[in-house]
N, C-alpha and C positions, 0 to 999 in steps of 0.2 A: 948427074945424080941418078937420073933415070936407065943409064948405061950398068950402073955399081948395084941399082936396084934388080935390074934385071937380073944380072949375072948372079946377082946371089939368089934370087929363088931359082935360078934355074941349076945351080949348086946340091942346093937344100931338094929341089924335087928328083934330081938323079941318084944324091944321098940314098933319102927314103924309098928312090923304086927300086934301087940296088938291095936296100934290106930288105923290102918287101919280096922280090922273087925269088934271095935266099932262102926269107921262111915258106915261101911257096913250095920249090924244089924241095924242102927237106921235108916238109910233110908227107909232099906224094911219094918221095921215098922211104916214107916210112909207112905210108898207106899201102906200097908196095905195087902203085900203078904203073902199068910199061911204059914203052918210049912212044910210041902213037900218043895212048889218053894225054901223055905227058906233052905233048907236042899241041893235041887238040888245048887244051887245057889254058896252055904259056898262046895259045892265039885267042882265046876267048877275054885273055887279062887284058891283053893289049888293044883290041878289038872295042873294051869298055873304056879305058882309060884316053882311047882317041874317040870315041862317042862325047865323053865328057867336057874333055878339050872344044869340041866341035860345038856343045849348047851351051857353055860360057862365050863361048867368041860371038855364036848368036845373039846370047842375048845383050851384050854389049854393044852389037852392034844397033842391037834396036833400041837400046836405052839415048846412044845417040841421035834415030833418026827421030826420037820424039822430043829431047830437045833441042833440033833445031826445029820441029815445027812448031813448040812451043813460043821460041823464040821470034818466028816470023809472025805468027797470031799475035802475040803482046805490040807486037809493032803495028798491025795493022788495028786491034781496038784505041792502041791512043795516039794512032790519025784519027780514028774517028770522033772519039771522044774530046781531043784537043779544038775540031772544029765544033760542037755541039757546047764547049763552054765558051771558047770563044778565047783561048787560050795560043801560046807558042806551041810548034811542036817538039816532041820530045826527041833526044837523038843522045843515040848511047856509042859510046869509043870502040871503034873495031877492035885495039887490042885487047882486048876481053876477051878470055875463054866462055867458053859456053855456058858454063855452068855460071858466069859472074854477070855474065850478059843477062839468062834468063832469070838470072837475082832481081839485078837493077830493075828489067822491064817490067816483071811483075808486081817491084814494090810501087813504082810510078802508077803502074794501074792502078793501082788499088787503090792508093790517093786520089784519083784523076773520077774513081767511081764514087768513092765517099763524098766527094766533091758535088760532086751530081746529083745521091740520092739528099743531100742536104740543101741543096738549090729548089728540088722539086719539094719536098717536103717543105719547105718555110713558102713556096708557091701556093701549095695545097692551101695551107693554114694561112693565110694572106686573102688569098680569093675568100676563101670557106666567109672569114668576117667580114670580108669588100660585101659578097651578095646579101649580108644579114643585113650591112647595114642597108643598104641600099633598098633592101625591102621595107625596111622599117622608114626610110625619108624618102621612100620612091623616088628613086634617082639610077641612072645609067650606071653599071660596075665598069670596073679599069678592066682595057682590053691588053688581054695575051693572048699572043698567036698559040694554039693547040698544038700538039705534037712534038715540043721543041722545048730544050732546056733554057729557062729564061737565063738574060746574062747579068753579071751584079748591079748594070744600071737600071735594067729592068725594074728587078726587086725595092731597089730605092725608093724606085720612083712609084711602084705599088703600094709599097709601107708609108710613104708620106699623102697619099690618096687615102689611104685606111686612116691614118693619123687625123686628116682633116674629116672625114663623117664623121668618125667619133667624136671630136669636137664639137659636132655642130650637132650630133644627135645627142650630146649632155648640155648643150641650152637649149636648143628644143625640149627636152626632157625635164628641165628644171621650168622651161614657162610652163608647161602643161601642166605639172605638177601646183604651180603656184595657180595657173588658171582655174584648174578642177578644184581646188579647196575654195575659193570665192566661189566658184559653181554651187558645190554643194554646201556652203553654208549659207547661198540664199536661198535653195530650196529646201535648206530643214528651216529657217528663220519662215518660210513664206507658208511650210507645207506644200510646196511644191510637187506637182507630177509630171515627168519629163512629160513631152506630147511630143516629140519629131523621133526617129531612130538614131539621129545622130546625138541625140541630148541623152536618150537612155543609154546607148553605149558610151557614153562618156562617165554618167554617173557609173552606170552597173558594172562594165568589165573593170578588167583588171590594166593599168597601167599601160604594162609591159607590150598589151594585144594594141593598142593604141598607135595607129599609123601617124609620124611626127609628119605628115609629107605638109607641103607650101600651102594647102590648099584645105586642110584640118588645124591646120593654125590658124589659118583668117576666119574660119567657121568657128572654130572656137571663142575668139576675140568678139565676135558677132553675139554668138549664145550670152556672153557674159555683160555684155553692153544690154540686151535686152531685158536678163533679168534686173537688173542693177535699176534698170526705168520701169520697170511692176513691182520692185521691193518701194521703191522711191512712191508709186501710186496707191500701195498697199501699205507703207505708212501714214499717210495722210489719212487715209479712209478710216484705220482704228484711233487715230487723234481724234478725227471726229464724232465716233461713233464713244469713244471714253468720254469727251465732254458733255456727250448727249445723256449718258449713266450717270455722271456723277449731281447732272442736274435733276433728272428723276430720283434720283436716291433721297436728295435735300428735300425735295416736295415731299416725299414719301416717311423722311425720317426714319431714316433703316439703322439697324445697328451696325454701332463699326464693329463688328465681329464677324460680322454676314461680308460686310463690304471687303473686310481684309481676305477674308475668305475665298472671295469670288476674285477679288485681284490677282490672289496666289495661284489661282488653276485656271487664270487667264490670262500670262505672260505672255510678251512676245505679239507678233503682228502675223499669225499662221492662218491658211485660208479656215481652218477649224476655228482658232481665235477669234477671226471676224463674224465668223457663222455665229457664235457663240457669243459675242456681243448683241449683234441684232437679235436674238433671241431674248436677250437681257432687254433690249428697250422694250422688245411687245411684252414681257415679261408684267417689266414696271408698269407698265400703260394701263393693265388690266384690276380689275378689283382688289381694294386693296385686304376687305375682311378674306377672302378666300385664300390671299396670302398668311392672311395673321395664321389661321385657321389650320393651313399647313403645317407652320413652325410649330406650333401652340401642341397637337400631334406628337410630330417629332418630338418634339421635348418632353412629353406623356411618357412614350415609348421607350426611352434613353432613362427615366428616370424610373421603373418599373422594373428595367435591369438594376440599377444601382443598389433597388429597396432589394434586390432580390442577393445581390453579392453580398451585400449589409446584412443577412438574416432580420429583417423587419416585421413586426408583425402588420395584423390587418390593424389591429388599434392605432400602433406608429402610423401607417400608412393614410389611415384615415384622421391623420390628425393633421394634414394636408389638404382639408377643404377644396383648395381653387382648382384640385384635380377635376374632380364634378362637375366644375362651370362650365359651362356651354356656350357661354356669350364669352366671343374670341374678340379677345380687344389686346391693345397693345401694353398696357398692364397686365393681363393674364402672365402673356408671353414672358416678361420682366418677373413675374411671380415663379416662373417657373425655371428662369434660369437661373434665378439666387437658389430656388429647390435643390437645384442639377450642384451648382457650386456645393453649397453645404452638404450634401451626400458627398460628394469626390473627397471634400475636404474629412467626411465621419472616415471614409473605407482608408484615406491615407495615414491618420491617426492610431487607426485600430490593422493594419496590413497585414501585420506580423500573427495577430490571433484571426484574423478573417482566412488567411490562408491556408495557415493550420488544419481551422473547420472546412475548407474548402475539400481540402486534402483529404479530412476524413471523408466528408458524406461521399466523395468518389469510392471510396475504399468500401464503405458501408452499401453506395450504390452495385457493387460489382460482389460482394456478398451474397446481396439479391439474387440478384441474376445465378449464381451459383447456386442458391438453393432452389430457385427456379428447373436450375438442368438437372438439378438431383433427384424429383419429383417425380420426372420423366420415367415410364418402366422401358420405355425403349433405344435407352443411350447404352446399356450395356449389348445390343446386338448392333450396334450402327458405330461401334469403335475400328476408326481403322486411323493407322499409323499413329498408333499408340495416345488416340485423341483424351480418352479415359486419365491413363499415366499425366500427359501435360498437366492436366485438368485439375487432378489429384494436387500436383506440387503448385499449383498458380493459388490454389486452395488455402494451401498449408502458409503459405507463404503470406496471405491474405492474412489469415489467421492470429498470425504472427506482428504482422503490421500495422493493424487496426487498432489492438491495443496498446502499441505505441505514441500513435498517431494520438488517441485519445488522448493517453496521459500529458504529452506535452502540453496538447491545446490546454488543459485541467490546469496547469501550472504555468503556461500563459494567463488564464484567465485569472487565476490566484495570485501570479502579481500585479497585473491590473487593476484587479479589485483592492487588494492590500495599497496600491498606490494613490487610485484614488478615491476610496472610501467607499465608492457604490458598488450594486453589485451588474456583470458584465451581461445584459442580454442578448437570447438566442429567439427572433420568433415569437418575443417576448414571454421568455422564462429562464431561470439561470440555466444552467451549463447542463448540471448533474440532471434536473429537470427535464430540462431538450435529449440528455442522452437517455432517461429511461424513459418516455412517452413513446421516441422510434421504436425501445426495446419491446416496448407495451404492445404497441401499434403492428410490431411483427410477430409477437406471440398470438396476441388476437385474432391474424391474420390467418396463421400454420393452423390454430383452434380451429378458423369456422370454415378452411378448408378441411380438416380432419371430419369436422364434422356434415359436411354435406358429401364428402364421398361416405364416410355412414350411412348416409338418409339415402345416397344413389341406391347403396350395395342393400339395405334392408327395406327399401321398392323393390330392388330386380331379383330380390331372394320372393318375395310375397308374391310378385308376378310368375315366379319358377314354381313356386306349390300351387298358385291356383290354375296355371295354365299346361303346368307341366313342359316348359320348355327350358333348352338348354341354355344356360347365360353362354354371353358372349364376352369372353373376358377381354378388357383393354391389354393386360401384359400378354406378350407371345407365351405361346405354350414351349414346351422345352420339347427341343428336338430329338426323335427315338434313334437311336442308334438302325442302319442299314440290315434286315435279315432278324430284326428282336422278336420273338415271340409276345403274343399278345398275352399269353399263359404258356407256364411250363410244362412240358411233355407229362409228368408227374400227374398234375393238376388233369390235365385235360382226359388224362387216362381213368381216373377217379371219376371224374362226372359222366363219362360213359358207361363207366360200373354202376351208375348209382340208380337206381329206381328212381322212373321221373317224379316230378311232381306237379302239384300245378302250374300255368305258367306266371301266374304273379309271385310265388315264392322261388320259382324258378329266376325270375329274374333281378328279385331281390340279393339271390346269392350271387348269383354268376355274370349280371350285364353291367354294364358300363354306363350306372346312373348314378344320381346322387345318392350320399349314403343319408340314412336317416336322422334327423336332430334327435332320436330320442337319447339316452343316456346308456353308453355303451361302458364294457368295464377298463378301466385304467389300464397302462399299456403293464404297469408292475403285478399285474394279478397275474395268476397263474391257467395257463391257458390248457385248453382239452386236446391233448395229441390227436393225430391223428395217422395212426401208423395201418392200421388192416382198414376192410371193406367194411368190419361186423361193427366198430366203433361206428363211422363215417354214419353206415345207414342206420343205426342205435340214435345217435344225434338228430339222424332227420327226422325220426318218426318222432323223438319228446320234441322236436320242433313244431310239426303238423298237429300233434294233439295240443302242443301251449296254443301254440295259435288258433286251433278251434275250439280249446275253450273260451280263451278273451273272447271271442266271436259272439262266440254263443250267451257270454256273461255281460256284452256289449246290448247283444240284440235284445235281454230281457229286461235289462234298465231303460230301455229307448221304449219297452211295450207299456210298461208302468208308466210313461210321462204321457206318452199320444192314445187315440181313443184303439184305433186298428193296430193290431200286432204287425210288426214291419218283420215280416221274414224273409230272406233269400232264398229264390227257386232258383233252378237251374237254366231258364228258359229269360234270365232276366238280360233287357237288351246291351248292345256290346258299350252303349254310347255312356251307361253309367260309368263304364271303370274311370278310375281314376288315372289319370297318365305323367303323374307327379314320379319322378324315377332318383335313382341314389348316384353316386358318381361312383366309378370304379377306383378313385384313387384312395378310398379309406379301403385298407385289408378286412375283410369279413373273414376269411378262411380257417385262421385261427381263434374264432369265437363263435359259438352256435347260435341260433337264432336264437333259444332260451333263456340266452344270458343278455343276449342287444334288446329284446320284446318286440313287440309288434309293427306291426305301421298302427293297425288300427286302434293300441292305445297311445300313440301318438297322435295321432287323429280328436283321439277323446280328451284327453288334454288340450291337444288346441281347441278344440272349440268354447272351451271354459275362458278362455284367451282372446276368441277372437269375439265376445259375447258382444262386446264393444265396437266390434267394424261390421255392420250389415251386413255389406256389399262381398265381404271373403267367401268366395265359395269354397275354400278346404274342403271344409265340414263335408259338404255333399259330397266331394270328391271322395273322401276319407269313406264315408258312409257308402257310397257304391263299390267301392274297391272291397272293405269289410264283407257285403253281399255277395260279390265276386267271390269271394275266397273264401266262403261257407262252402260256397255252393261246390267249388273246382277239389275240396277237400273231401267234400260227400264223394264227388264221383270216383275221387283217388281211391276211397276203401272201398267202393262198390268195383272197380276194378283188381 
């Protein structure tokens, strides 16, 4: 077949070289090359196509000598391998071509490796839990020789070594488990505190960290015997110490309520429990009124509350005599806890309207408080993240709920009463009563604070005109914008056109004091323009002359009352003036002095006013400033 094969490519390739140097030839004659090119040309073809020849046979021949190296390496890894498992060796049929040879030998490898890495791997993982356990029951791990593929009986015999720890580390693990719960529930029964390191790692860690080895087991067994013989010694001793209670109790006559009580929150035989016992017999051993006297207290204080959930008044209250007694006897006590009963028993009868009111007065309580912060002039600069806004809707919301809240309670009490015929007290007054007395009581309150920041504000005005100083006001002033002028360019330009004047009418107009109480014209009257210079100084001069007439018509009423004429001279000392000043924030600008008057019959006026307070020194003030400003007017027109 191989003869029939040949023959025919080598048919098929003389075929196509035959056509091929045909169309060669007829090209270059038609390309028109000579007989030389043509000669070079026809060796260049041949030349290539025995090159080509020549690196196929190459590389054929190399493709065989790599597999038969291939072939000798596959043989020699499964000698190797064969001994390493411990295995027959493998042996493949000579007549095999090469190519079926290196089939075979590579598929056996393969197997022969899989083989392997599956022996070492279930080794790994074998070992890996041999040491775990081994650490955990401190015990010797199964020996494998290192460097060497173990063989199946090995592994066997590894697996059934791991097989038995783990066996023996899951009843280890289950006594421990049953040991440590007797552990720890005699030391919660005892109150127990470990004292060795080994008791507190048993209680404290975890399980798991717990070494099962021969020799933490008998230590353990030990620990648990010991406690078991001080729970055993630490029963006996609260047996004793209860019988020694219960006979002090009988001498003493205690209530079974105290007793049940004390029984309840001293269960159990814990070293607290026993502490808590003997404390109980010096307890009892000691005086017995001092005890009464205690309870007797208590029972005061417990029922003080109840009058107060109850809305009671003082009449209720005091209709409870034995409260007052002082002599603490074992009757009081008894008096005071049928009190205690019959209160739980009024507030569980009446629950449903007690909670209602409860409900209000909180609501009414937190109204309070709100109209407290509303009072405040410094909660509008002290808002931040919108504390105002909350404040506003918690408010509204208040508002809204309060008189809900009433009207229920109203019509709880209304069936109440309709039911049973009497009527329902608050504090002892009806319903409607209790609600308008608070309403009274907070109206009166807003009143006679109204009225005492009055009487603050019209001291510190009377202390501002006799002293002349400036209040100090509790609200912030309002902040001027950055760059504001204190006056407008307009303004300021006018006052340095204007012929001076004195400086008390000077700074009646222009300074930054209070402005005057007298009686200025309404903001709808019709005001004096002030367009040119001629008006401006026209105003000041009927100013200067009103004002030194009143002066003058002041000074001649005052000569009539006293024996010596009181005149202003010029030379009079600086300490008379008066230092009473106007604020800058009422507008004078648009109103002449003519039409606002004087100080100084403001001055005259009050002192018809102040006739009644001695001690106001105005008047003098009033009266030296008046002197003043004769005199500073003379020397205006003598200049």
């Amino acid at each position: 077949m191989s003869a029939s094969s040949k023959k025919h490519v080598r048919e098929d390739v003389t075929r196509k070289l035959e056509i091929a140097l045909d169309r060669l030839y007829r090209i270059w004659n038609e390309i028109g090359i000579d007989e030389s090119q043509v000669g070079n040309r026809a060796g260049t073809v041949s030349m290539h196509l025995c090159n080509l020849l020549e690196e196929m046979v190459s590389e054929e021949e190399q493709l065989r000598e790599q597999m038969a190296a291939n072939i000798q390496r596959f043989v020699d890894d499964l000698s190797t391998l064969c001994l390493e498992l411990a295995v027959p060796t493998v042996k493949v049929s000579e007549h095999l071509s090469m190519v079926q040879r290196e089939k075979e030998l590579r598929t056996r490898l393969e197997n022969l490796n899989r083989e392997k890495q599956e022996r070492l791997k279930k080794l790994k993982m074998l070992h890996e839990r041999d040491q775990h356990l081994c650490d955990t029951l401190c015990t010797t791990p199964y020996y494998v020789p290192t460097n060497m593929v173990p063989s199946k009986e090995q592994l066997q015999e590894l697996e059934a070594h791991v097989r038995g720890l783990e066996a023996e580390k899951e009843k280890r693990h289950k006594e421990f488990l049953h040991t440590k719960q007797k552990v720890v529930e005699l030391c919660n029964e005892m109150d127990y505190d470990p004292e060795t390191s080994f008791e507190r790692d048993l209680i404290c860690e975890d399980g798991e960290a717990f070494q099962l080895s021969t020799e933490n087991m008998e230590s353990l067994k030990n620990v648990l015997h010991d406690l078991e013989r001080k729970n055993h010694n630490l029963v006996q001793q609260v047996k004793d110490l209860w019988a020694r209670i219960h006979s002090l109790w009988d001498r003493l006559e205690l209530e079974e309520s105290e007793r049940t009580d004390f029984e309840s929150r001293h269960q159990g035989h814990k070293h607290s429990i026993l502490s808590g016992l003997r404390d109980e017999v010096l307890r009892c051993e000691q005086l017995k009124f001092a005890n009464l006297q205690r309870f007797v207290e208590g029972a005061r204080r417990e029922l003080v509350d109840w009058w107060n959930r109850c809305y009671f008044s003082k009449s209720q209250r005091d209709a409870f005599p034995a409260y007052h007694d002082e002599t603490y006897t074992e009757e009081l006590l008894e008096v005071h806890e049928r009190e205690l009963v019959n209160m739980q028993q009024y507030y569980k009868d009446h629950e449903h309207v007690l909670d209602l009111m409860t409900k209000r007065d909180k609501l009414w309580n937190e109204m309070l408080e709100f109209e407290k912060k509303a009072s405040d002039p410094n909660r509008f600069f002290n808002d931040r993240g919108g504390k105002l806004l909350r404040e506003e809707k918690a408010r509204k919301k208040l508002m809204k709920d309060l008189p809900k809240v009433e009207e229920d309670a109203r019509e709880e009490i209304e069936a109440w009463e309709k039911e049973n015929g009497r009527v329902f007290l608050l504090e002892g007054v009806p319903f409607v009563h209790y609600i308008q007395r608070q309403w009274e009581l907070f109206r009166e309150q807003k009143e006679n604070e109204k009225q005492e920041r009055m009487k603050n504000k019209a001291k510190q005005m009377e202390e501002e005109m006799t002293f002349g100083s400036k209040p100090t006001s509790n609200t912030p002033a309002k902040r001027r914008f950055l760059n504001t002028p204190t006056r407008t360019p307009l303004k300021a330009r006018k006052l340095n056109e204007t012929p001076r004047t004195p400086a008390s009418v000077s700074r009646i107009q222009h300074s930054s004091i209070f402005p005057s109480p007298y009686t200025r014209a309404p903001l709808s009257a019709t005001k004096t323009p002030n367009t040119n210079h001629t008006t401006r100084r026209r105003s000041l001069r009927q100013a200067r002359k009103h004002l030194q007439e009143s002066m003058q018509n002041n000074n001649t009423s005052r000569s009539g009352k006293k024996k010596g004429p009181a005149t202003a001279t010029p030379g009079a000392h600086p300490d008379m003036f008066s230092q009473t000043t106007v604020s800058s924030g009422a507008s004078v600008n648009n109103v002449s002095l003519a039409t606002t008057g004087s100080y100084h019959e403001f001055a005259a006026k009050l002192k018809t006013s102040s006739s009644s307070h001695p001690g106001n020194s105005t008047l003098l003030s009033c009266e030296s400033y008046s002197s003043k400003k004769s005199a500073g007017s003379a020397s205006g027109r003598r200049v």
